[in-house]
GUMAR-423730 format. One record per residue (C-alpha): residue in one letter; x, y, z. Coordinates in steps of 0.25 Angstrom, whole numbers, plus 2048, in hexadecimal, padded with zeros to 3 digits. Example, Ala and Ser with C-alpha at 12.3 -4.5 7.8 and 13.67 -1.06 7.14 Angstrom:
2
A8317EE81F S8377FC81D 
//
This chain:
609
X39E636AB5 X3AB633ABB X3B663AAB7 X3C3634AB9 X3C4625ABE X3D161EABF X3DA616ACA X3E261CAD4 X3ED617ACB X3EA61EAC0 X3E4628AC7 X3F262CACD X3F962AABD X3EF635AB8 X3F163FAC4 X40263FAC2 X3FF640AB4 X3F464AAB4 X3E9642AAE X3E0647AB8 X3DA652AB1 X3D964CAA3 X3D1641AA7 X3C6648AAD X3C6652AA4 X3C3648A99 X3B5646AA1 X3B4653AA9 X3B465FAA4 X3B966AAAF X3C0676AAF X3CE679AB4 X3CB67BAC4 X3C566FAC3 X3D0665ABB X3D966CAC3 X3D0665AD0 X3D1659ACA X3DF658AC8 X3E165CAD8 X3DA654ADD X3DF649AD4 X3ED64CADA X3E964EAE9 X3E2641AE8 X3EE638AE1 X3F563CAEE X3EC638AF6 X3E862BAF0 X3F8627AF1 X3F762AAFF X3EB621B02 X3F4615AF9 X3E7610AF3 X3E7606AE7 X3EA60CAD8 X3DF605AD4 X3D460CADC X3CA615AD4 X3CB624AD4 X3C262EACD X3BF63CACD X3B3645AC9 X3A863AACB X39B643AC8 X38F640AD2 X38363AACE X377643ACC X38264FACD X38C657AC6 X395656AD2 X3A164CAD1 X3A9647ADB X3B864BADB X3C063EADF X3BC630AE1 X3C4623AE5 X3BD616AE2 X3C0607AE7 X3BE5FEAF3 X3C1601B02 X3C75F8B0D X3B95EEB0C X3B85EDAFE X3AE5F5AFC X3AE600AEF X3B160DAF3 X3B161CAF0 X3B6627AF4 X3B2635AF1 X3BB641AF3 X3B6650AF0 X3C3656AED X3C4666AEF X3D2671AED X3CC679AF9 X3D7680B01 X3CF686B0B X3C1682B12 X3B9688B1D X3AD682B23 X39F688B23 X392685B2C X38B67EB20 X38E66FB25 X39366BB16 X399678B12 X3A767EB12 X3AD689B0B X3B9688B02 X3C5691AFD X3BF690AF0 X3B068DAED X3AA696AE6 X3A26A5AE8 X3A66A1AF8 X39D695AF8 X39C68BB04 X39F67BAFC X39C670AFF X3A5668B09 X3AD65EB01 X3AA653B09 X39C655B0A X39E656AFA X3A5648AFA X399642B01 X38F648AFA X394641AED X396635AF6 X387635AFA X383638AEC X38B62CAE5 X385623AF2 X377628AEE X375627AE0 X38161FAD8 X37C610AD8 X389608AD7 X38D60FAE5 X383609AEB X3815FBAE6 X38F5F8AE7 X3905FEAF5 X39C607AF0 X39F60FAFD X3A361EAFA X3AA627B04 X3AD637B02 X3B6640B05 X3BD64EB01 X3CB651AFE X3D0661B01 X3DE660AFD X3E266EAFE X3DA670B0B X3E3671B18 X3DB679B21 X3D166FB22 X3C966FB30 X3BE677B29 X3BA66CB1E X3BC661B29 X3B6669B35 X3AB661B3E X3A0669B38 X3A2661B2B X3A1652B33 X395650B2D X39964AB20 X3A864AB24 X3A963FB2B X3A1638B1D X3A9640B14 X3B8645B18 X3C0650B14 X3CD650B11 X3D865BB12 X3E665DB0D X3EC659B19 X3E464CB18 X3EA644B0C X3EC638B15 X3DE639B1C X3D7639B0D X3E162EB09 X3DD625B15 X3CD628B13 X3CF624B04 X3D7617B09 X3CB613B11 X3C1614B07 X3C660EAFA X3D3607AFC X3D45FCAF1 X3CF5FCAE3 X3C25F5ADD X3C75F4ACE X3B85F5AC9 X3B6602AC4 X3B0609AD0 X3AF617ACD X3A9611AC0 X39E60BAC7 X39B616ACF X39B621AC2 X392618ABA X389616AC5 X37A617AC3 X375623ACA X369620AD4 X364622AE2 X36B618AEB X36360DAF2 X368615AFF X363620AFA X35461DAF7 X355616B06 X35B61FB0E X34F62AB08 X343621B09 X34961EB17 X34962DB1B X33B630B14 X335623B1C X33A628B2A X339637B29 X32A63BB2B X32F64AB24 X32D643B16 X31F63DB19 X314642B0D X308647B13 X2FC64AB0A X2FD653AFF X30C64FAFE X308640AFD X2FE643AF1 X30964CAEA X315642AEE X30C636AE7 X308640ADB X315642AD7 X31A632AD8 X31062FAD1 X312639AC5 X320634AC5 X31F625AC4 X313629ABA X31E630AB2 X329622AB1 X32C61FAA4 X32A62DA9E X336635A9A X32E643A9E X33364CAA9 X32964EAB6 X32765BABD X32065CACA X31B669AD2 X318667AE0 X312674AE5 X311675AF5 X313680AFF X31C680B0A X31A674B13 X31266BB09 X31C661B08 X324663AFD X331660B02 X32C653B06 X32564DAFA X333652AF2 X33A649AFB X33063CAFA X33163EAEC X34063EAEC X33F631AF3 X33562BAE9 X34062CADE X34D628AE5 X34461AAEB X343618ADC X35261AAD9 X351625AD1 X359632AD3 X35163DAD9 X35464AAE1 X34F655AEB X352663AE5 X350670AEB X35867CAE9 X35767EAFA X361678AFF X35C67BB0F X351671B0A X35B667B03 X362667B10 X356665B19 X35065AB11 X35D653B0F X360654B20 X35164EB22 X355643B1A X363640B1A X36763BB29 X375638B2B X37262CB23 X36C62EB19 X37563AB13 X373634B04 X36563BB04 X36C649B04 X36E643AF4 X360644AF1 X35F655AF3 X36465DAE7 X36666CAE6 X363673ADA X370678AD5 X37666BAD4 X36A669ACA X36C676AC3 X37C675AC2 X37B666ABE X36E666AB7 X36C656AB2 X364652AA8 X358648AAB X361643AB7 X358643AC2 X34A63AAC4 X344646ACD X349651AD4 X342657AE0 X33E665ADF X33D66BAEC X33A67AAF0 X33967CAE1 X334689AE3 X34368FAE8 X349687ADA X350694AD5 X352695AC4 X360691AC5 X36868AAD0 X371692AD7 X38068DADC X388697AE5 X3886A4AD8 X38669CACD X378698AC4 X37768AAC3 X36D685AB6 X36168EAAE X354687AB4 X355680AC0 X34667BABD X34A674AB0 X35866EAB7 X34E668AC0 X346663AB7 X35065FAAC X358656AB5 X34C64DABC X340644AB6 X338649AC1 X338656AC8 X33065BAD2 X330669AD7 X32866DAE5 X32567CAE6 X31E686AED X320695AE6 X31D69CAF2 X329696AF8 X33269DAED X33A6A7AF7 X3476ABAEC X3466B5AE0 X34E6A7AD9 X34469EADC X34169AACE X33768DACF X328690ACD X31D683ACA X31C68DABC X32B68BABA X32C67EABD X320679AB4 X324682AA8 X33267CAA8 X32F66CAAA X32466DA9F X32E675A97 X337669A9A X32B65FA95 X328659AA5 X31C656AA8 X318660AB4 X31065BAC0 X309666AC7 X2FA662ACD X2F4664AD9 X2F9656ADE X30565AADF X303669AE8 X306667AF7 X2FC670AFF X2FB66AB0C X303671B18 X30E668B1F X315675B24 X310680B2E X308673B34 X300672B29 X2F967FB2B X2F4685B1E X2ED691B26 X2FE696B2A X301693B1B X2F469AB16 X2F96A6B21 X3086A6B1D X3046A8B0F X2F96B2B0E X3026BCB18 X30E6BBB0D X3066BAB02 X2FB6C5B05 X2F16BCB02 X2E26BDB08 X2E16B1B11 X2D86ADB1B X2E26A6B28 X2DC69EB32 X2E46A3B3F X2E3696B47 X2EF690B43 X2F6682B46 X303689B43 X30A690B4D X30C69FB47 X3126A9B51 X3166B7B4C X3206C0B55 X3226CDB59 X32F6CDB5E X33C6C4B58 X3426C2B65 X3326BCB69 X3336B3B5C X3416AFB5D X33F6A9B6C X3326A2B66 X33969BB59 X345697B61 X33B690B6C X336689B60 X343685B58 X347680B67 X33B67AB6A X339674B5B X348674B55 X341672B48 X33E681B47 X34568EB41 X34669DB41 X3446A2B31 X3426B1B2D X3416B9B20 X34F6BBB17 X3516CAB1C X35C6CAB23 X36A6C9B1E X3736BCB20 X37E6C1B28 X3826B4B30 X3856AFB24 X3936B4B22 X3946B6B31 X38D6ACB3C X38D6B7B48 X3846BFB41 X3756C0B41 X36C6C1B35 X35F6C3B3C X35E6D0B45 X34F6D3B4B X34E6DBB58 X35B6D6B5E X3566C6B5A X3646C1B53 X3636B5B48 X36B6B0B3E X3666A9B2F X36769BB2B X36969BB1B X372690B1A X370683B1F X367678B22 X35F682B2A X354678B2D X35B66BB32 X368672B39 X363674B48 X36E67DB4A X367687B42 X35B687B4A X35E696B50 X36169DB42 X3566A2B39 X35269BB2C X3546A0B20 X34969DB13 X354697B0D X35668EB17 X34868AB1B X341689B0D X33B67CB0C X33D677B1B X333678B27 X335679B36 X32C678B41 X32B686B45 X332693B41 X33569FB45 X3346ABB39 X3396B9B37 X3326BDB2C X33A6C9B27 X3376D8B24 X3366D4B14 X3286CFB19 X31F6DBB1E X30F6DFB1F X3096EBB1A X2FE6EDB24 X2FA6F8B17 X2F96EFB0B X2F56E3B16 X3016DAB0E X30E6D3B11 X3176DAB0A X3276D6B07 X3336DEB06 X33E6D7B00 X34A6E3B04 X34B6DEB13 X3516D3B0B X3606D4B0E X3666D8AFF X36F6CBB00 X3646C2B01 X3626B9AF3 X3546B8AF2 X34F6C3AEB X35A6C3AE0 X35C6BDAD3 X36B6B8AD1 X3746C0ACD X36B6CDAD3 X36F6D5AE0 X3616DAAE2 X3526D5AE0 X34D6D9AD2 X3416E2AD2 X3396DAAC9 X33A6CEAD3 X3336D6ADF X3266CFADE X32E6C3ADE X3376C6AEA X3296CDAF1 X3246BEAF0 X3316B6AF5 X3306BCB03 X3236BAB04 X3266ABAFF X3336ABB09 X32A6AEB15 X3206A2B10 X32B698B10 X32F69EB1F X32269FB25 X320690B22 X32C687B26 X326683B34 X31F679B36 X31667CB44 X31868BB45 X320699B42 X3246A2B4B X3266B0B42 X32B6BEB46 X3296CAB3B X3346D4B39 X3266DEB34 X31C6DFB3F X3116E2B36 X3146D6B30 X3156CEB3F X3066D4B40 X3026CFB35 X3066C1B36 X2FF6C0B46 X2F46C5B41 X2F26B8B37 X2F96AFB41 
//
């Protein structure tokens, strides 16, 4: 839906006589704050349209929403450039007045985004819609209608944060333009559509069919051919084939499928979500990869979006937009991943987005296919069970696959070395099993952190594919202040990663991940500092947890809108740490290097290593 579409002409007719307003209002409904947008921009815009001295009769609309989204682009200017060729241009507009640069390489913080959240940088927002519209609207790409992006801050005179050199990523694709720049933005607009095309551009474009892009479906076959990562081994192959086979079985019928794909940590999951992915986007059908973890979103996206291939980053989804958008029947499959960490509600900045998270899925797709692993359920929010999941799709009438074909059970992590995994497991979860020492896993336990820290940091040198992780029981300090240490063991000084793309970013090698930051993701070795919420009682002969070594900021334990764990979710907060820990001891691929803040617990552990 595009809400206003007029000439440049009449365009300049409705902004002097305050049309602005009324017209997308009689499509839109908005509140005050946001007509009130409208109508500025539509004035700073007039200005700048003058100054470019473009033809009258050149397209202009605003509030184009984006396919597959709620999202709708602000501005757009539609027509032919110098070659002849059609053209668009996108420009994410913003009132901002004051910007200051963060150290998340798409974030800023502005005078008035809400609660004191970082936003998105307007450019990077233009060129996300530009990416979206190259992916999925088909008359963009058959007729080769060439779409440029940019933002438009035209309050904003301090600029050299939004256009510092840590933002040329996508600046030099996508630039930003300040108050003091009308004559910049004027000349960029000139340079992209500077003659009219008089055949209903913007029509075209908003009536589109809304389907992966021929360049889409290559670019990812492309990527899944050359990258050995997404090769199907085994088990993997025989669940991949089940479930395609299920599907094209299913053509024709209206009812909705629901697949469970049960696997513990390293069987693959990721993997087969990603080969299924393809599978529907080579058939032109509209599919996505969801996961609530954005560190695993990010790390997909970077292992299959070189610097040119950039559109695949459309194919990743977070689950708010899902629950804040929630479509009907829109999508032919999404792609469940880590669906064990899917909360009941989606969460944006403060505010609860939807009622089941589970049905949203669910309701908006033909197919859905979860992968879980309910050991690996580390927050008191993490909602999604295989119980939950079945009870709703049948409730939902889907037909719910959930056989033996479809559970992963053959080791890809920890070099495939079930004895570790069988180890791991009965330690954490006091079971009685019998563990063959001889290992073809390197397991070292240390006495001393400074001993331990020397040893990783050869390894993360040696192998730049290896981190340090530890337990959540120390408090995030750097957080609000970088020259400060969080982790503080026997004069050893470390800081956290919670933040950013912890497992691609190599200058992040010396801080310590975070379960937040590591869930899903795998190294070659790692270094762990299992934390004193993780203790032995040489007594009782078990592992035993302590959740109050937990700092009383951290979130896991609480329900929202609580400051302190419930008592009746102990048992539940008892098993978390113990299911953190799992997902810890089991991110590297050849070895682990750990150091225990409980020495009986150090014991323990070298007597089954």
């Amino acid at each position: 839906m595009l809400a206003y579409n007029e000439s440049i002409k009449q365009f300049n007719q409705d902004v002097l006589n305050n049309q602005i307003m009324t017209k997308i209002s009689s499509k839109l409904n908005a509140g005050k704050s946001e007509q009130s947008a409208w109508k500025d921009a539509a004035v700073y815009m007039k200005n700048i349209l003058e100054l470019a001295g473009l033809d009258g009769d050149i397209e202009i609309g605003m509030e184009l929403k984006i396919p597959i989204t709620n999202n709708r682009i602000d501005f757009l200017i539609a027509g032919l450039n110098d070659r002849l060729e059609k053209s668009l241009i996108i420009v994410e507009m913003k009132r901002w007045s004051a910007v200051s640069k963060t150290n998340k390489s798409r974030l800023v913080n502005a005078d008035d985004t809400r609660y004191g959240q970082d936003a998105l940088h307007p450019s990077y927002q233009a060129y996300t819609y530009k990416l979206n519209l190259e992916a999925y609207n088909q008359n963009i790409t058959e007729e080769n209608i060439q779409v440029s992006s940019c933002s438009y801050l035209h309050n904003l005179y301090e600029d050299s944060d939004i256009k510092d050199d840590f933002y040329n990523e996508f600046l030099e694709k996508s630039p930003v333009f300040a108050a003091k720049d009308n004559q910049r933005l004027a000349n960029f607009i000139k340079m992209h559509v500077s003659k009219a095309y008089h055949n209903q551009l913007l029509y075209q474009i908003e009536n589109s069919k809304i389907i992966p892009a021929q360049m889409l479906m290559d670019s990812l076959s492309s990527e899944l051919s050359n990258n050995k990562v997404f090769t199907l081994l085994d088990k993997q192959e025989i669940c991949y084939q089940n479930v395609i086979k299920a599907i094209r079985d299913n053509e024709g019928n209206n009812q909705k499928q629901v697949f469970i794909v049960r696997g513990g940590a390293g069987t693959g999951k990721s993997v087969i979500a990603v080969k299924i992915l393809n599978e529907f986007i080579q058939n032109k059908k509209l599919a996505f990869y969801v996961t609530k973890n954005s560190a695993v979103r990010n790390v997909y996206s970077k292992k299959l979006s070189g610097r040119e291939n950039t559109h695949l980053k459309t194919l990743f989804l977070s689950t708010i937009k899902i629950s804040r958008d929630r479509p009907k029947d829109q999508y032919e499959c999404l792609v469940v991943d880590e669906a064990h960490r899917l909360p009941k509600r989606s969460k944006s900045g403060n505010i609860l987005l939807g009622e089941d998270l589970i049905k949203e899925i669910i309701d908006s797709t033909k197919v859905s296919i979860f992968f879980i692993d309910e050991k690996q359920q580390v927050d008191i929010r993490d909602y999604a069970t295989i119980e939950r999941i079945t009870h709703t799709a049948k409730k939902l009438g889907a037909h719910v696959y959930d056989d033996e074909n479809l559970r992963l059970s053959s080791q890809f992590r920890c070099s495939g070395n079930d004895e570790y995994i069988n180890a791991v497991e009965s330690i954490l979860y006091n079971e009685e099993v019998i563990v063959n020492k001889d290992l073809e896993y390197e397991v070292k336990v240390f006495d001393n952190i400074q001993d331990w820290h020397e040893a990783i940091m050869k390894k993360i040198e040696e192998t730049p594919h290896s981190r340090m992780l530890a337990g959540d029981v120390f408090d995030w300090v750097s957080k609000d202040d970088s020259t400060l240490f969080d982790i503080k063991i026997n004069g050893l000084s470390l800081q956290w990663n919670k933040d950013t793309t912890f497992s691609a970013d190599e200058s992040q090698k010396y801080r310590v991940g975070h379960i937040d930051t590591v869930q899903g993701l795998e190294f070659d070795y790692i270094g762990l500092i299992i934390g004193d919420d993780l203790i032995y009682n040489p007594l009782k002969g078990q592992v035993q947890t302590d959740y109050t070594k937990h700092p009383m900021n951290a979130g896991h334990f609480r329900r929202h809108g609580r400051r302190s764990p419930l008592i009746e979710d102990l048992d539940q907060i008892d098993l978390i740490i113990r299911n953190t820990y799992n997902v810890l001891m089991k991110r590297g691929m050849k070895g682990i290097y750990i150091y225990c803040m409980d020495s009986k617990l150090s014991r323990l552990l070298k007597s089954k290593f």
